[in-house]
C-alpha positions as CSV (number, residue, x, y, z in Angstrom):
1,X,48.1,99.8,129.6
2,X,49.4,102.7,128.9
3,X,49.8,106.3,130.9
4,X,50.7,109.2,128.9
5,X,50.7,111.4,131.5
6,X,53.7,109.4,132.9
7,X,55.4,109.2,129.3
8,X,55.6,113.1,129.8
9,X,57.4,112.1,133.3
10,X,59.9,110.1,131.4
11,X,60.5,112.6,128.6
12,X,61.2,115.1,131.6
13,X,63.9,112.7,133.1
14,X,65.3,111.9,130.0
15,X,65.8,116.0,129.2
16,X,67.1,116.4,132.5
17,X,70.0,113.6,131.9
18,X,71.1,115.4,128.4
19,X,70.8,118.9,129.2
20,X,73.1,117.6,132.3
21,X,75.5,115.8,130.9
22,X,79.0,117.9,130.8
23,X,79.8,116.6,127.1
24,X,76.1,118.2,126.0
25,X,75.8,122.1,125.4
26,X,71.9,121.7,126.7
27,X,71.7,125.3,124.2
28,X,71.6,122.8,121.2
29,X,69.1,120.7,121.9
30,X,66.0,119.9,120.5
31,X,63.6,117.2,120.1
32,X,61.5,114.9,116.6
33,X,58.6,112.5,117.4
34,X,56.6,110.6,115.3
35,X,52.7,110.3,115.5
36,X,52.3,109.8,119.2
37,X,55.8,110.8,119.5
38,X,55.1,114.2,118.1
39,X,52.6,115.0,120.2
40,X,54.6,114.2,123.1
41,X,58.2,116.0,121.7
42,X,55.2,119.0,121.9
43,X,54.2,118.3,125.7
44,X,58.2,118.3,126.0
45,X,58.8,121.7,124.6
46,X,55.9,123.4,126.4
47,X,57.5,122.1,129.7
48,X,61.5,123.1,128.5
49,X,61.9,126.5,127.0
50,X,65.5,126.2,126.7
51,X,64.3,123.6,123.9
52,X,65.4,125.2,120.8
53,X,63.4,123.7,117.8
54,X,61.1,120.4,117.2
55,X,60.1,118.1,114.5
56,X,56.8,117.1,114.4
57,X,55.8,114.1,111.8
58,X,52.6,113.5,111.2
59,X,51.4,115.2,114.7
60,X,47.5,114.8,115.6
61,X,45.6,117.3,117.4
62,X,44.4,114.8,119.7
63,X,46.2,111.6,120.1
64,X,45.4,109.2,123.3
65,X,44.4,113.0,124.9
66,X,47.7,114.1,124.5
67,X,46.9,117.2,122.5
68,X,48.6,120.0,120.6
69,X,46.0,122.7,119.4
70,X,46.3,124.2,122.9
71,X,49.9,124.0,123.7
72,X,51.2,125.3,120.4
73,X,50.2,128.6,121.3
74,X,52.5,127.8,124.9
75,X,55.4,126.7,122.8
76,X,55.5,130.2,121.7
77,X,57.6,132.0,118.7
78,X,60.1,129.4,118.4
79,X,60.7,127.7,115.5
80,X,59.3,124.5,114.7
81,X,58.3,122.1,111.3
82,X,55.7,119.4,110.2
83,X,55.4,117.0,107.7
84,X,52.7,114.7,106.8
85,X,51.1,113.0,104.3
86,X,48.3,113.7,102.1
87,X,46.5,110.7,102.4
88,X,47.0,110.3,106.2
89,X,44.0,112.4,106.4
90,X,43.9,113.1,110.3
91,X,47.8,114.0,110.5
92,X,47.1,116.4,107.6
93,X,44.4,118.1,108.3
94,X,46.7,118.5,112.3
95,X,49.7,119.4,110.5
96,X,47.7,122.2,108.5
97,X,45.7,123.5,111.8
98,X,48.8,123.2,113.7
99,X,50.9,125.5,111.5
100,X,48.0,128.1,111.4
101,X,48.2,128.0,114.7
102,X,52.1,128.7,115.3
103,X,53.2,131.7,116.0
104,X,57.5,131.4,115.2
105,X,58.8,130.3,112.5
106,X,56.9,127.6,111.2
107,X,57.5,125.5,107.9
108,X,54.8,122.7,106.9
109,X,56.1,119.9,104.1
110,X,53.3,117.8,102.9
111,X,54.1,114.5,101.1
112,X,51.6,112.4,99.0
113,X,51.7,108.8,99.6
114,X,54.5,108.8,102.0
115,X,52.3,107.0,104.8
116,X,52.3,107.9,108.6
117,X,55.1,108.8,110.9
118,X,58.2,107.1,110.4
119,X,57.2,105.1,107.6
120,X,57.4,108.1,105.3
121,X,61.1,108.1,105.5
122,X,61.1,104.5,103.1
123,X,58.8,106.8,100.9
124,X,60.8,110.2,101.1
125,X,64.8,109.6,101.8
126,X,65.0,113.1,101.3
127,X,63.1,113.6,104.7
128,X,65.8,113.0,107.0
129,X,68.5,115.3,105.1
130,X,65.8,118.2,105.5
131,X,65.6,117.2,109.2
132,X,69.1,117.5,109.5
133,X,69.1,120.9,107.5
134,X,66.4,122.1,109.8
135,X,68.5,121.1,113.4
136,X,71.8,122.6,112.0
137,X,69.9,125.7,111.3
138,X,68.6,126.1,113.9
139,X,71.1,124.5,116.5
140,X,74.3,125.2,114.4
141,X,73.8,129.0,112.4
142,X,75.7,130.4,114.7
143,X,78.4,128.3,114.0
144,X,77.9,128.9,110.0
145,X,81.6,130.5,110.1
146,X,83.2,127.4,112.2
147,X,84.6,124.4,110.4
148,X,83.2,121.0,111.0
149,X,85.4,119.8,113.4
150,X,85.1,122.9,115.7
151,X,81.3,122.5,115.0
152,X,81.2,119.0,116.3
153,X,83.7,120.0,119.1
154,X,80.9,122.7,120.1
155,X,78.3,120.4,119.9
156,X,79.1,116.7,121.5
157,X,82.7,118.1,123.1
158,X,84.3,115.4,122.4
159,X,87.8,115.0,120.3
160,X,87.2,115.1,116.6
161,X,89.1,111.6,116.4
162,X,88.1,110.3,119.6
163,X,86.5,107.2,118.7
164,X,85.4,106.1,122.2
165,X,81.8,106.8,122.3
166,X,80.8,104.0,119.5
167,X,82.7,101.2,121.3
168,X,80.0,100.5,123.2
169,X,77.9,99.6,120.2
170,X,80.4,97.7,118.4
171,X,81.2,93.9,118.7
172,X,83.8,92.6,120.3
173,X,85.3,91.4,117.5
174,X,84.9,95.1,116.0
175,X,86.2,97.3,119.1
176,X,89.9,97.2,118.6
């Protein structure tokens, strides 16, 4: 079975970690979901204000009763984007509600044909690059000036050519 209410538990721990961690500047963080994951990167954001930004693909008003229509208004004037697609009818008509709804800066794409949640990034490569532009706005403007290796310094604090933090997912034939 599932329990929502303790996926919103988890979501909490798992913010708690990052915005702890020393090598995480926890004013840079945001959070994407997709379908079910949208909604809950919403429950997320109402419960951290210190959350800059989300994504939300194709969010639903009311999935599994974890809804959105209400805490929209809680999340306030920050700034936050959808995207769905046409023919996902119920993410659609969520994603247009939703961004009547918000009160910050909000920004709606609408595909055609691009499917639901993550499967709209086979459909629309472009999505994740406007992801990207939308976090580094939002996360990185006030770094517009820096150059990318002071950027990513800022960001992760790590060494520009410190190559450490990928070992882990390399294999051991790869590490060295």
């Amino acid at each position: 079975s599932r329990d929502w209410d303790k996926t919103a538990d988890d979501l909490q721990r798992v913010w708690a970690n990052l915005a702890g961690r020393e090598d995480v500047d926890e004013e840079r963080i945001a959070a994407a979901g997709a379908s079910i994951g949208a909604n809950m990167s919403m429950v997320l954001a109402v419960d951290e204000p210190s959350l800059k930004t989300v994504i939300l693909l194709s969010p639903g008003e009311n999935y599994f009763g974890v809804t959105t229509d209400d805490r929209i208004q809680e999340y306030g004037d920050r700034p936050v984007l959808f995207v769905a697609s046409q023919e996902d009818i119920a993410a659609a008509d969520s994603s247009r509600d939703l961004h009547e709804l918000a009160n910050g800066t909000v920004e709606l794409i609408m595909y055609d044909g691009a499917g639901h949640g993550t499967t709209m990034f086979d459909k629309e490569p472009e999505l994740s690059d406007s992801m990207l532009a939308w976090f580094d706005h939002y996360l990185m403007d006030d770094l517009a000036d820096a150059t990318v290796e002071e950027q990513a310094a800022t960001v992760f604090d790590v060494a520009w050519d410190d190559r450490s933090p990928f070992r882990s997912g390399l294999i051991d034939s790869e590490a060295s």
